[in-house]
C-alpha positions in Angstrom: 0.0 0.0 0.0 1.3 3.8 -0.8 1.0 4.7 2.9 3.7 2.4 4.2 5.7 3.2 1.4 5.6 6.7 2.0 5.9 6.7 5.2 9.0 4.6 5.0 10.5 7.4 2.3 9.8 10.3 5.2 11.1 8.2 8.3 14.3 6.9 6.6 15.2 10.3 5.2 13.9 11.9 8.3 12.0 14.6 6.2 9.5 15.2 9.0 12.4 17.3 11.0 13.8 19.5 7.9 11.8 21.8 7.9 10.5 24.3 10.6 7.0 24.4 11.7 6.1 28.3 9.8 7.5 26.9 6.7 5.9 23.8 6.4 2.3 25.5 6.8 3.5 28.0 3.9 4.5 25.3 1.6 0.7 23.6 2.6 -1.2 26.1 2.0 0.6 27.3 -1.5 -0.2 23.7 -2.9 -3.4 22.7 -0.9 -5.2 26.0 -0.7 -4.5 29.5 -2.0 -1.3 31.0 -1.3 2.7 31.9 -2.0 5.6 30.5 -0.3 8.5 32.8 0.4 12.1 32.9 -0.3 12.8 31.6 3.0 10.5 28.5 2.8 11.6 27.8 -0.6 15.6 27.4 1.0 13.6 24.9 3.1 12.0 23.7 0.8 14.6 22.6 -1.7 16.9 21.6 1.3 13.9 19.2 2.1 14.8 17.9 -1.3 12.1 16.3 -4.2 11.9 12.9 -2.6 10.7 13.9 0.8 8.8 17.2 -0.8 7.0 14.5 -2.8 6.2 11.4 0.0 4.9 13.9 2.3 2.4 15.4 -0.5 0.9 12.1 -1.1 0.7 11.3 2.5 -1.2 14.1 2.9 -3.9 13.2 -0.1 -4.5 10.1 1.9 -5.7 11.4 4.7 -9.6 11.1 4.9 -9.6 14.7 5.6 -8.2 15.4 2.1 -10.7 12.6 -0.1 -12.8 15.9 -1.5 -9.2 16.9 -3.6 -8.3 16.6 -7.2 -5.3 14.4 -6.4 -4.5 16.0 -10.5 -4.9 19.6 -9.6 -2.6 18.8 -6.4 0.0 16.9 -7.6 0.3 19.5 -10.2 0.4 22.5 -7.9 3.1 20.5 -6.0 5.4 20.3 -8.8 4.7 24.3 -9.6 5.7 25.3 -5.9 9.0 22.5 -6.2 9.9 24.2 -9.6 9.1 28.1 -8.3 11.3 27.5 -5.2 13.8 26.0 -7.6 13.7 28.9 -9.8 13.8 31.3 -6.6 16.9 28.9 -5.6 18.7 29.5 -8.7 18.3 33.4 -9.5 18.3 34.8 -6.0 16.8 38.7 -6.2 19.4 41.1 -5.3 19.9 41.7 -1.5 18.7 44.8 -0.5 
């Protein structure tokens, strides 16, 4: 079953503990609801890395809280927020 399997992918690469707590509801709401993720969060983000970004999306779909979701329009707005951070990774804005 995917649940196992994902949950094995977050323990082993402890991806539950990269990320702080402010960051982690930034990154939730830009792919679950309506919202941006910042600089900052993106850092964290990409420093979660792809694998853990990914097994802790899908553990979230199958939670019975989340059954009213188009697992489509999520997974796809979890690949835009991965590829925006990695953009925002790459091409820093000038400090100020």
């Amino acid at each position: 079953m995917a649940t196992k399997e994902n949950d094995q992918i977050i323990k082993e690469n402890n991806c539950e503990n990269k990320m702080g707590l402010p960051c982690v509801l930034e990154a939730f709401m830009s792919i679950f609801e309506r919202g941006s993720i910042s600089n900052k969060c993106c850092g964290e983000l990409v420093v979660l890395g792809k694998v853990c970004h990914s097994a802790l999306v899908k553990r979230t779909l199958e939670n019975p809280l989340f059954k009213y979701l188009s697992l489509a329009t999520i997974i796809a707005k979890s690949i835009q927020t991965w590829n925006h951070c990695l953009a925002m990774i790459d091409s820093p804005s000038p400090s100020a």
